[in-house]
N, C-alpha and C positions, 0 to 999 in steps of 0.2 A: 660610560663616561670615560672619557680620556685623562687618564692620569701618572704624569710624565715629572718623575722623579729621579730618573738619569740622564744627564745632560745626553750621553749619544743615542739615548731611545725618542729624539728626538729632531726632525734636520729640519726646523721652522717653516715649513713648506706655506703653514698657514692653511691646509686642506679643510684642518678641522672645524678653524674658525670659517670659514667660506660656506661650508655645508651645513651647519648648525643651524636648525629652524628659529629656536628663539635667542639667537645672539648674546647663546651664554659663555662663550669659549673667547678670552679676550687674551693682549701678546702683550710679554713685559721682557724687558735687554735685559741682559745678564750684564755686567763689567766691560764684556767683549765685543759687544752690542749686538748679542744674537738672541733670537727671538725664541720665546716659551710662552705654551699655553698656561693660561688660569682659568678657571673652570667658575662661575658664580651658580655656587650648588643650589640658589635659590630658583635663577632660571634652568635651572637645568630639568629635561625631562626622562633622562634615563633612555633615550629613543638609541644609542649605540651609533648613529651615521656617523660621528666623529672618530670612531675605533674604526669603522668598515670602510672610510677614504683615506687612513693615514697609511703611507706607505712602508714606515718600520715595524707599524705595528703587522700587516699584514706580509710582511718579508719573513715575519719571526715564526710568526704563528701557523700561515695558511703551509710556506716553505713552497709556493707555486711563485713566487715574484720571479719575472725575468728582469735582467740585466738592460736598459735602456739603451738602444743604440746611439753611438756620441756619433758628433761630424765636427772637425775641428777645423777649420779655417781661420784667413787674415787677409785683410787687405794688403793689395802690391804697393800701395802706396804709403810708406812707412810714415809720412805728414799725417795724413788721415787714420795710420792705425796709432798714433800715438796721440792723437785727440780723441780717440776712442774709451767705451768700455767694453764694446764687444767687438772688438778688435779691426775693426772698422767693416764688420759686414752689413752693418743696417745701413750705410754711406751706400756701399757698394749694391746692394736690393733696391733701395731707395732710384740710385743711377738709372737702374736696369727698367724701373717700372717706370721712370720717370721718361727716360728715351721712349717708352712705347705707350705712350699717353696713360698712363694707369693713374 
């Protein structure tokens, strides 16, 4: 069972709750509005898939995590990137699939 009692042992990924058979793993904000598991040890069955998806726990522990590769881009179009939240590339994929009937 995941049991997360340091704020940074923790990056709200939400892995644990997703993979959890019987939807015992639920998310509460902090002040900052970032997200932490709670555990409702009633449904809980001790099965571990919430330790064995989360990725700080297995950064720590296994010492095999690689490093994820980033890709940073923006749109050219500083209207469209500043209507954004991802900085205007889902405009810009959107363009491109939409030009080619997708």
């Amino acid at each position: 069972m995941i049991n997360t009692t340091n704020k940074v042992d923790c990056c709200g990924c939400n892995a644990c709750g997703d993979i959890c058979p019987k939807d015992a793993i639920t998310f509460e904000t902090d002040i900052e509005g970032f997200w932490y598991p709670k555990v409702d040890r009633d449904k809980c069955i001790d099965c571990g898939l919430c330790e064995k998806t989360c990725p700080i726990t297995n950064k720590l522990d296994n010492g095999n995590y690689q490093k994820p590769k980033v890709v940073i881009a923006n749109h050219k179009n500083i209207e469209v990137r500043f209507d954004s939240t991802s900085g205007g590339m889902f405009t810009a994929f959107a363009d491109t699939i939409y030009k080619e009937n997708g």
